[in-house]
C-alpha positions, 0 to 999 in steps of 0.5 A, spaced: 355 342 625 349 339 621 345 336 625 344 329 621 352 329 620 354 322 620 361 320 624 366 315 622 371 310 625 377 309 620 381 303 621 387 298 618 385 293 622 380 289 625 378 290 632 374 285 637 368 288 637 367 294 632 360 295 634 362 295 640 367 301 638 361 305 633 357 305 641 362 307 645 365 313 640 358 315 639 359 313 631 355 312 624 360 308 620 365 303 621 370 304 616 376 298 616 380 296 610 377 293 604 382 287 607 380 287 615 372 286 612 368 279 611 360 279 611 360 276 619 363 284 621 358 287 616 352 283 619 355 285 626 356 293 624 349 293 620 346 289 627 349 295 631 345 300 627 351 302 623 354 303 617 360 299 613 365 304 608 371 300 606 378 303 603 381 303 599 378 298 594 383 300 587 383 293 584 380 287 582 381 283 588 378 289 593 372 289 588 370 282 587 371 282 596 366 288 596 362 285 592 362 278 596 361 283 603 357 287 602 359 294 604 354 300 605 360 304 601 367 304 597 373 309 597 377 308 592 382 312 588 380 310 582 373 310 582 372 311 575 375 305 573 372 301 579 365 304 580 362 299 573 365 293 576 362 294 584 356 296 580 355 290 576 
């Protein structure tokens, strides 16, 4: 594999400790869903060295809370739509 490939842990809920979790599994990035994320967990990740991907951000609600968490990145459904409104 590429060398600087990065590893993710996906997951619908929040966990106690999810640096904890990046540490101990050997991964990059943490991806909850947009819901289980808040800036503490973020500001948590980030401390630990790792990334935050948060899914799936498809409405209006999941963007106005990814713009107030501050995620490394989204995935969406719909990108095109969200992506200008994530962006501003």
């Amino acid at each position: 594999m590429e060398p600087s490939l990065q590893l993710g842990i996906l997951e619908g809920a929040r966990p106690m400790h999810p640096s904890k979790m990046l540490r101990e599994a050997g991964a990059d990035v943490y991806s909850p869903h947009w819901g289980a994320t808040d800036p503490q967990l973020v500001q948590e990740v980030h401390g630990a060295g790792g990334a935050v991907a948060v899914w799936p951000v498809d409405d209006d609600n999941a963007v106005a809370w990814c713009k107030y968490c501050k995620p490394d990145s989204v995935f969406s459904n719909r990108p095109k739509e969200v992506g200008p409104a994530l962006r501003n």
